[in-house]
N, C-alpha and C positions, 0 to 999 in steps of 0.2 A: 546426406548432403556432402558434394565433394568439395575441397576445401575452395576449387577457384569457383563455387557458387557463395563460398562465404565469404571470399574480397570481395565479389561484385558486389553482394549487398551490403557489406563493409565501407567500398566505394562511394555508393549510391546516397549510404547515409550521411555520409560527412557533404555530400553538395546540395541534401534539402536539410541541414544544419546552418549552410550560408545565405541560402534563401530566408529561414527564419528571421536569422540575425538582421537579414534586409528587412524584412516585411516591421522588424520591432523598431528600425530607426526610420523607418518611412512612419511607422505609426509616435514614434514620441517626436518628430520632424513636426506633424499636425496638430500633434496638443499643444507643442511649444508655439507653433503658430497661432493659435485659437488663444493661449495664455496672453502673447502679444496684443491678440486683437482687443481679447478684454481690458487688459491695462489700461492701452489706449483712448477706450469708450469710456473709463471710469472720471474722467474731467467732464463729460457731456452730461453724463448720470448725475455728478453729483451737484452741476449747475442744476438741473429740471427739478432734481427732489430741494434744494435752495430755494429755488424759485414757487415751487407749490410749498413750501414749509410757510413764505414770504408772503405771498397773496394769503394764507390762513392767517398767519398771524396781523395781517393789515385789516382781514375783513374781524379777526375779533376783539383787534383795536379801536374800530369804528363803533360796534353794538356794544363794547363797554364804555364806550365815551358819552354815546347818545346815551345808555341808562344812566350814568355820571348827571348829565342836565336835569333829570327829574322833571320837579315843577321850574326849570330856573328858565325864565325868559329866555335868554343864548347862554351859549358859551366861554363866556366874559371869566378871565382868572383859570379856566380849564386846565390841566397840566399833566402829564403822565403820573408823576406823583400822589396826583389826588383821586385820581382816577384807578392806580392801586391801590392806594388807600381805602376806597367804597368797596375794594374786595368782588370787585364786576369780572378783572382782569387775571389771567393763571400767572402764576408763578417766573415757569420757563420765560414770560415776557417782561415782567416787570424785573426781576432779579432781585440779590437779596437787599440790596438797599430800596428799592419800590423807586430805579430812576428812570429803566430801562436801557441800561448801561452797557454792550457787549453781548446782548440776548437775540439779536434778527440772527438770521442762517449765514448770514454773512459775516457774522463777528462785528457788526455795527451796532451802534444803538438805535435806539427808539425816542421818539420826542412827540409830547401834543401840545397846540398851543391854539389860541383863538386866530381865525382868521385875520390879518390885518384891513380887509378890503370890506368884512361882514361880522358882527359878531354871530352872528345867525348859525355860522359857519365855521368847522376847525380844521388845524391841519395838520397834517400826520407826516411827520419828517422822518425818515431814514437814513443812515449809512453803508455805505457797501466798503470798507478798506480793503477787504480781504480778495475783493473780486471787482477792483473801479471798471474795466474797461467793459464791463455788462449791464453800466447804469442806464445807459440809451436803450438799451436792449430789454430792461426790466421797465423802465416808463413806458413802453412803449405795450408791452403786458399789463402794466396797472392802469393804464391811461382809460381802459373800458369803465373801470371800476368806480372813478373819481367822481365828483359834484357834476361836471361835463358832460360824463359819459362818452369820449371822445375816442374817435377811430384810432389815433396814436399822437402821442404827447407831442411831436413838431405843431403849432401851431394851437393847442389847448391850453386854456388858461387856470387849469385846476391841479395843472401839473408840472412841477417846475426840478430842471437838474442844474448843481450846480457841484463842479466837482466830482465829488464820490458819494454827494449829495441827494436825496429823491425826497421832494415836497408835495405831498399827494392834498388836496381838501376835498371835505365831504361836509 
């Protein structure tokens, strides 16, 4: 080989050298974009898994409150409290004092109480602090699920917001 066959391909290699170096920052250009794009999904992600963690734990609020009444005519004196207490309810919801204090997916609590309108009927109160401005948005998901049964909580009377507030009855 003579020696100016060895610059040229001397040459050659130092300019698919600079092509590489492009092809690597076109390619970490796209992760860091795709890193972004996840970032940004992760407030959407972690409202949807909230909200199915919140419907779960509403609906095993309900079927331990109704095994709570046993033989008892209504729901008269009902309470989260007592209702951990029969040992119907897990853990993760009642917390460790059995009040349901800081245990929803929202960092709010949990409350039961007799219906004021029925004692036939009770009602399952939540908070959302940690995420107030998706309370309309969460009624409007639990609103199916209530005594009602209702298309969405404007105009249903089983479900009520007040604040940061969500008053479900079943």
């Amino acid at each position: 080989m003579t020696s100016t066959m060895k610059q040229r391909t001397h040459r050659l290699g130092r300019k698919q050298a600079g092509a590489a170096i492009m092809d690597n920052l076109i390619a970490v250009g796209f992760v860091a974009l795709a890193i972004v794009f996840i970032f940004a999904q992760v407030p959407k992600l972690q409202y949807q898994w909230n909200k199915v963690q919140f419907q779960s734990q509403t609906s095993e609020i309900v079927q331990a409150t109704v095994a709570w009444k046993k033989s008892r005519p209504n729901f008269d004196a009902v309470s989260l409290n007592k209702v951990c207490l029969d040992g119907e309810l897990s853990h993760s919801i009642c917390g460790t004092a059995n009040d349901g204090k800081a245990t929803n997916p929202f960092g709010g609590d949990w409350s039961v109480t007799v219906n004021t309108g029925s004692k036939g009927l009770f009602d399952v109160k939540a908070t959302l602090p940690s995420d107030a401005g998706r309370v309309v948005s969460l009624s409007n998901t639990m609103s199916a699920a209530t005594r009602g049964n209702c298309i969405e909580a404007t105009g249903c009377s089983t479900i009520k917001v007040a604040g940061t507030a969500l008053t479900m009855t079943f």
